[in-house]
N, C-alpha and C positions, 0 to 999 in steps of 0.2 A: 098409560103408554108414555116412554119416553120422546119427547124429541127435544133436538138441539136447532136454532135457527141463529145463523152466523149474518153480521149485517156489517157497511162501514166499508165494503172496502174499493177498490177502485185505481186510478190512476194518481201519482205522486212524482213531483222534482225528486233526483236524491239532493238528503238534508232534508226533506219535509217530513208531515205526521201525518198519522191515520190513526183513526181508533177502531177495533176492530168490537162487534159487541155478541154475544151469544145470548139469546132470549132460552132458556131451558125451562120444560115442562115434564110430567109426572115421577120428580122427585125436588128436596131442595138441596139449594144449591150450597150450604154448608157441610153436608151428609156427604157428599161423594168427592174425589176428588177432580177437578175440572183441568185442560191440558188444551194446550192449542199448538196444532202441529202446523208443520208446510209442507208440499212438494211441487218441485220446480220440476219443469219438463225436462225428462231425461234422468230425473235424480228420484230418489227413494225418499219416501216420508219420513222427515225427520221432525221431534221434540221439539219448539218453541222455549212452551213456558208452561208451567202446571201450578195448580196453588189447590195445597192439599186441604183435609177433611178431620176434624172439625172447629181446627185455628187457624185456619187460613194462613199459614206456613207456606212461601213460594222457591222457584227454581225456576234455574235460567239456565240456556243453554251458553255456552262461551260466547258464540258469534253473535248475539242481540245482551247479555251484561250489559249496563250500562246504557241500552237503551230502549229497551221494551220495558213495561212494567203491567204486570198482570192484578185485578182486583178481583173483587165482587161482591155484588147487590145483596143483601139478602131480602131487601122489602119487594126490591123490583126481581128476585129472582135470575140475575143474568152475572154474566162474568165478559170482563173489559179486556181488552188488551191496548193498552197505549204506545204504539211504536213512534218513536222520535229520530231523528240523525238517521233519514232510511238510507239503503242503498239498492244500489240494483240487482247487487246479488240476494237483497231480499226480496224479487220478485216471486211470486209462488203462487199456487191456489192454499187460502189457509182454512184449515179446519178448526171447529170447536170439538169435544171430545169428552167423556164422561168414563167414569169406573162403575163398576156394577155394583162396590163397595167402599165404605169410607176407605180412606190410604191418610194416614199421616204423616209418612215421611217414603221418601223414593220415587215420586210421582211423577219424574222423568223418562223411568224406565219401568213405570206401571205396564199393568195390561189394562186396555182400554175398552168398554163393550160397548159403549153409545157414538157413535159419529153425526156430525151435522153435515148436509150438504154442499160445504167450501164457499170459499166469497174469493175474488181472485183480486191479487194485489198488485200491483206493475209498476217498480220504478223505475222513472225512466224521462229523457230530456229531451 
């Protein structure tokens, strides 16, 4: 059985970090490609950051470039997100997110079958 379990997130100054971490179970996490979306209240779920399957190859959405940076584990199983220089308009609930199959390249605008539960993130002063 797959799950995704999203952890890290919380209240932040803008300008501060958060790491965001996704614990994933019944597959690994170099096999499929891994995605972390957001949606902010009023707005529609949008693409983060993805790091495809099985070179861990990444992508970034425009408005976090340069300051999100997505990894992952393969002993511990999990995939990071490192957000740095936040803002408030990156407040959102963020999801971890999974493909049913490897993707090696487009994992921005994959289709995604697995979701995790959201961790909510709030920058703010």
């Amino acid at each position: 059985q797959v799950q995704l379990a999203e952890s890290g997130g919380g209240l932040v100054q803008p300008g501060g970090s958060l790491r965001l971490s996704c614990a994933v179970s019944g597959f690994a996490v170099n096999y499929q490609a891994i995605g972390w979306f957001r949606q902010a209240p009023g707005q529609e779920r949008e693409a983060v950051s993805c790091i495809h399957s099985p070179y861990g190859s990444t992508d970034y959405a425009d408005s976090v470039k340069g300051r999100f940076t997505i990894s992952r584990d393969s002993a511990k199983n999990t995939v990071s997100l490192q957000m740095n220089s936040l803002k408030p308009e990156d407040t959102a609930v963020y999801y971890c997110t999974a493909t049913r199959w490897g993707r090696s390249s487009g994992c921005l605008t994959a289709r995604y079958d697995y979701w995790g539960q959201g961790t909510q993130v709030t920058v703010s002063s």
